[in-house]
N, C-alpha and C positions, 0 to 999 in steps of 0.2 A: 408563574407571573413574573413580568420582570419590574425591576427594582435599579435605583443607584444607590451610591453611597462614595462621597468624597473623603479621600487620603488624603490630608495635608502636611503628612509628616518627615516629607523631603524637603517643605517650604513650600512647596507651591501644588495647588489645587488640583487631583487628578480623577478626574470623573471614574467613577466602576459600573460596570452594568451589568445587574446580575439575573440570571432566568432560572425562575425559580418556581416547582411543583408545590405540593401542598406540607408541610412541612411535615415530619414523625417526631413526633418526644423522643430526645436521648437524653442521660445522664451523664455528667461532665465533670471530673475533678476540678478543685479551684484553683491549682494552678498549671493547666494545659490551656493551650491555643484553643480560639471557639469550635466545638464539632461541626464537621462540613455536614449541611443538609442534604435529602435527596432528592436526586434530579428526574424529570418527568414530561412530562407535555411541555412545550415551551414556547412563551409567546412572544416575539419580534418588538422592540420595538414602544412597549406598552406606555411606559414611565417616561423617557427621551419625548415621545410623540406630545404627552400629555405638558410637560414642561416645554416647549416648544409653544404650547396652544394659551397656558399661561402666561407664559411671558409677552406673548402674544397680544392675547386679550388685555393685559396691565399695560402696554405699550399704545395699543389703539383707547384706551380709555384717558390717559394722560394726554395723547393728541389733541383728544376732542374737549378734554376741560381747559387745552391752552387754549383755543380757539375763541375768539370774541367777535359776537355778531357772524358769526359764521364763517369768517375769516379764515385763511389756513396756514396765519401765522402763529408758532407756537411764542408762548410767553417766555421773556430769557430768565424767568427761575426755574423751568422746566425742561428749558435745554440738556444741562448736564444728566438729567433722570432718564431724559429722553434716548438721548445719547448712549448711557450706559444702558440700557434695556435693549436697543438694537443691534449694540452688542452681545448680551446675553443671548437675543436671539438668535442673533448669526454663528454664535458659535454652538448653540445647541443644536439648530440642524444641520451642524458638518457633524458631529456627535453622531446624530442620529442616522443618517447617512452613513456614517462610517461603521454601525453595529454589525455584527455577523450575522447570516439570514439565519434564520431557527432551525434549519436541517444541518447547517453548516456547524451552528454551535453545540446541536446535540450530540452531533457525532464526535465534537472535538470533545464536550465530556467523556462517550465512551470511551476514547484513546484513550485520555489524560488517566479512568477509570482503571481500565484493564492495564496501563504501563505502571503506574501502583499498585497496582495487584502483586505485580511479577517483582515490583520491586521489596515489597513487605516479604514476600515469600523468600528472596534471598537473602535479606536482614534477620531473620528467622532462622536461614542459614547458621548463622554465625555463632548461634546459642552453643552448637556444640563442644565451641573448645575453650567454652567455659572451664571445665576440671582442668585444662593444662594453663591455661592464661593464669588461672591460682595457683598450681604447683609451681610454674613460675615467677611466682612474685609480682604477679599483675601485669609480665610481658607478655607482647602478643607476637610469633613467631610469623612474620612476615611470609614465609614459605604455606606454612600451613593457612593461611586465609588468600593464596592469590587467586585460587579457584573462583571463589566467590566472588573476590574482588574484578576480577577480568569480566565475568558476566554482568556485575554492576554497572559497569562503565556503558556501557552502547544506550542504555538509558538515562543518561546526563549529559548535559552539553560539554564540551573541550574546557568550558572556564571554570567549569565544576573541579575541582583541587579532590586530588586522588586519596586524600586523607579523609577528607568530607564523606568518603565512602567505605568506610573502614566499618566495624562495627557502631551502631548508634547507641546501645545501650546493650548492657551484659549483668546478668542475676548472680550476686555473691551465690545466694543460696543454690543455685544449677551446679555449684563445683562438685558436688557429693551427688549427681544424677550421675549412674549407672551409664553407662556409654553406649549401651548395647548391642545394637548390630555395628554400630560406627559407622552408619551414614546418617546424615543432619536432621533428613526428615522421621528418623528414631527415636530422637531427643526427646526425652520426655522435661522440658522446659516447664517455670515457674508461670512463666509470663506469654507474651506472643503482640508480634507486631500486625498493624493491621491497617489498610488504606482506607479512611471514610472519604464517604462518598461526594465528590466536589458541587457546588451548584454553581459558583461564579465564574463568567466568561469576563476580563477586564477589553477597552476597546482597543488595547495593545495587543489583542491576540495571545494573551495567557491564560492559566487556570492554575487558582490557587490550589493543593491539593495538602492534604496534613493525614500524617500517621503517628496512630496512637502504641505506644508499648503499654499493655494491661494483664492484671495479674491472671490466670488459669487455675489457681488455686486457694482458692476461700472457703472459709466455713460457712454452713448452713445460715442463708439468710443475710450475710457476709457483703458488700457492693464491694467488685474487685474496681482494686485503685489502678490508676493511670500510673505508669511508673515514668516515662520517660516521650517525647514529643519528635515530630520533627514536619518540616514544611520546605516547600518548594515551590516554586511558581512552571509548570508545563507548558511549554511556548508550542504553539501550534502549528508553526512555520516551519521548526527543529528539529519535530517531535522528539522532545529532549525538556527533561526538566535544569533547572537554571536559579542560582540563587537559594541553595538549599540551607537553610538552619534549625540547629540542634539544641534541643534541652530536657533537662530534668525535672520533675515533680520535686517537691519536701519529701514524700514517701519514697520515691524512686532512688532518689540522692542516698539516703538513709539504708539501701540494700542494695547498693549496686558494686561490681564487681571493679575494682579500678582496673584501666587497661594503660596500658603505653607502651611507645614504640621498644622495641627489643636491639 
């Protein structure tokens, strides 16, 4: 089903429109970003169409109460209501006009989908040189992560800052994991990153996309905490995510591995 929802928090009003399946129960730490729902059938158009027909009908309804004797002058306390309502009009059906057609938005979830994927799975990466980022006192040997890091990159835009892609979060407790064969996907990690699933298309041609770091190891009956977040916005034009930021849980802060440059 699609839906909007207005962002005012640059100052000025910016319409979102989002297509949206039937939603699934998740459980959410209190302090991580909302979880992305999942995406499914989707319908063009739904919500913009309907606000369009409102505004609509509340515009043709003020017409006819200015009218006297049948007249088709409106009344001048009505003007200004007038006025702004044919704006509201007009700019919802450039809105509406302007959404993505529903084959076009679905597929850009599954990009947006599968480029999270790949990127969780090399953030994941990164777990392994936990034991040496602690024997060194919290440095991270720039040589030993460029692997990772060079893969990183072809999935972020140019304005994406090559720091921004470094590790997102790292487990004190992973220092004393066994290293074993000494490739990444060996690691027996505390935690593990992981791309939920996006459902908003913005009429900018984005898609908000958020991964969660959550623990791997809990006791029976145990709900593993969210340790650490991170979010991006997927441009569809780029295929490139843009705008990424990083943070931690109370829990996650609390057992994380401090890292910095060497």
């Amino acid at each position: 089903m699609a839906s909007t929802q207005t962002d005012e928090s640059g100052g000025s009003a910016v319409r979102k429109t989002r297509f949206v399946a039937t939603p699934r129960s998740s459980q959410e730490d209190g302090d991580t970003p909302e979880r992305m729902e999942p995406a499914g059938s989707l319908r063009k158009r739904t919500l913009a169409a309907g606000l369009s027909m409102g505004v609509g009908a509340l515009l043709c309804f003020l017409l006819s109460a200015g009218i006297p004797d049948g007249q088709s002058a409106v009344r001048g306390t009505a003007v200004p209501e007038v006025s702004s309502l044919r704006e509201q009009l007009r700019i919802t059906e450039a809105k509406t006009a302007a959404l993505p057609k529903a084959d076009d938005a679905e597929r850009g979830l599954t990009a947006a989908l599968k480029a999270a994927g790949h990127v969780a799975k090399l953030q994941n990466d990164y777990r392994y040189l936990t034991p040496k980022v602690a024997a060194d006192g919290g440095k991270l040997d720039a040589a030993t992560s460029q692997s990772t890091l060079r893969n990183l990159i072809p999935y972020f835009a140019p304005s994406v800052h090559r720091e921004d892609l470094g590790p997102w979060y790292l487990l004190a407790g992973d220092k004393d994991v066994p290293a074993g064969v000494g490739i990444p996907m060996s690691f027996d990690s505390g935690f593990e990153w992981a791309g939920q699933v996006p459902y908003l298309v913005n009429d900018d041609g984005t898609i908000a996309v958020t991964w969660l770091a959550t623990e791997t190891r809990t006791a029976a009956g145990e709900k593993p905490a969210v340790l650490a977040w991170a979010r991006a916005d997927y441009d569809l034009v780029r295929n490139a995510f843009v705008n990424i930021r990083t943070g931690t849980t109370v829990t996650g802060k609390a057992l994380e591995q401090e890292v910095r440059a060497a």
